[in-house]
C-alpha positions in Angstrom: 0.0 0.0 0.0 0.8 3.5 -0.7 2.2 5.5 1.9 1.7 9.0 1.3 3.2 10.3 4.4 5.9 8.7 3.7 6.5 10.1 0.2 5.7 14.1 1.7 8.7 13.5 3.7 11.0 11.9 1.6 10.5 14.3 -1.1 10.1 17.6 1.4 13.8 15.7 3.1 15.5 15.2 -0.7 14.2 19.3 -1.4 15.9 20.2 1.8 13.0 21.6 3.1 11.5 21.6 7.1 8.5 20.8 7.6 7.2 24.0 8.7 8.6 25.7 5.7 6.9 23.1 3.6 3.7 24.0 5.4 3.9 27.7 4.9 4.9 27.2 1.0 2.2 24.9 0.7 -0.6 26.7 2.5 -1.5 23.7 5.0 -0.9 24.3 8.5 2.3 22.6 10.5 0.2 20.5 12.6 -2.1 18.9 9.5 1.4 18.5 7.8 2.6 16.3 10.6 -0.4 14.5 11.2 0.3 13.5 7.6 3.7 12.5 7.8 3.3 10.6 10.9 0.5 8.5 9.2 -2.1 9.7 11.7 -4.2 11.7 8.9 -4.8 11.4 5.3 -4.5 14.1 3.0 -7.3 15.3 0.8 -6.6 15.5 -2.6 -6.4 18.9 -2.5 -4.3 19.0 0.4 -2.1 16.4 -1.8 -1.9 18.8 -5.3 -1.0 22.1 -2.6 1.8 20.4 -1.6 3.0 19.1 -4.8 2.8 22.8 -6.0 4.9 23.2 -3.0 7.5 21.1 -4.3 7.3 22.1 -7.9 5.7 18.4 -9.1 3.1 16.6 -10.2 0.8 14.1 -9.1 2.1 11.5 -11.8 5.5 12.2 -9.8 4.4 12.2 -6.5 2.4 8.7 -6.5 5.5 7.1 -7.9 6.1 8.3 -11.8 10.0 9.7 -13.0 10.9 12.4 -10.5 12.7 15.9 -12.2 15.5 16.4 -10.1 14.9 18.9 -7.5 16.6 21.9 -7.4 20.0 22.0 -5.0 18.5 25.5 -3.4 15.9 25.2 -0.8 15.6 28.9 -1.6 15.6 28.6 -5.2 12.8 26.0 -5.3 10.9 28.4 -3.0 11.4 31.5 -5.1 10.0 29.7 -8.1 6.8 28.5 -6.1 6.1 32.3 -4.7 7.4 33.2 -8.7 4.5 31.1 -10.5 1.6 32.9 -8.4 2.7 35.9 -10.0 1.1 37.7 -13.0 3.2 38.6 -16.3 3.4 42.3 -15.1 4.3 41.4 -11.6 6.7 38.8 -13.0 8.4 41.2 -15.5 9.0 43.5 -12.4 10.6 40.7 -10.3 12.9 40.1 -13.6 13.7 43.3 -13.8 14.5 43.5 -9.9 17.0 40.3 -9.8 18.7 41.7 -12.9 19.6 44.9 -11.2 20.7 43.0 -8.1 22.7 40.8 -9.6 24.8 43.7 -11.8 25.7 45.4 -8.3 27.7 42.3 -7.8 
């Protein structure tokens, strides 16, 4: 049998993610994110799809299909999560943002 808990942590440990930073990304709280890991609760489904946004997959790869590999950055794999919620203006302004940043280095 399938043990989803299981895979949320294996795939939240191989992102280098904490729990509680997986919960905020996601938009579930710490305590149902445990419960689930622990095997004392299962997820809904859309519990299951806010956490794979959360870690930049999809369902296919979260119940057992290839895996992309997962970014090295914790923060990286954040920023693209908070990125994709973003509109083409308010992504255009991030762009434009970074690229400044980065030539001040």
């Amino acid at each position: 049998m399938f043990d989803v808990g299981k895979r949320i942590k294996e795939l939240r440990e191989k992102c280098g993610l904490s729990m509680s930073k997986l919960a905020k990304i996601a938009g579930v709280g710490q305590s149902t994110l445990s419960y689930i890991e622990n095997g004392e609760r299962n997820p809904t489904i859309d519990v299951i799809i806010k956490i794979c946004n959360a870690l930049d997959i999809t369902l296919v790869e979260f119940f057992g299909g290839e895996e992309k590999p997962h970014m090295e950055s914790p923060k990286l794999q954040e920023l693209l999560v908070y990125a994709k919620k973003l509109s083409e203006k308010e992504l255009e302004y991030l762009c434009r943002f970074l690229e400044e940043v980065s030539k001040e280095r």
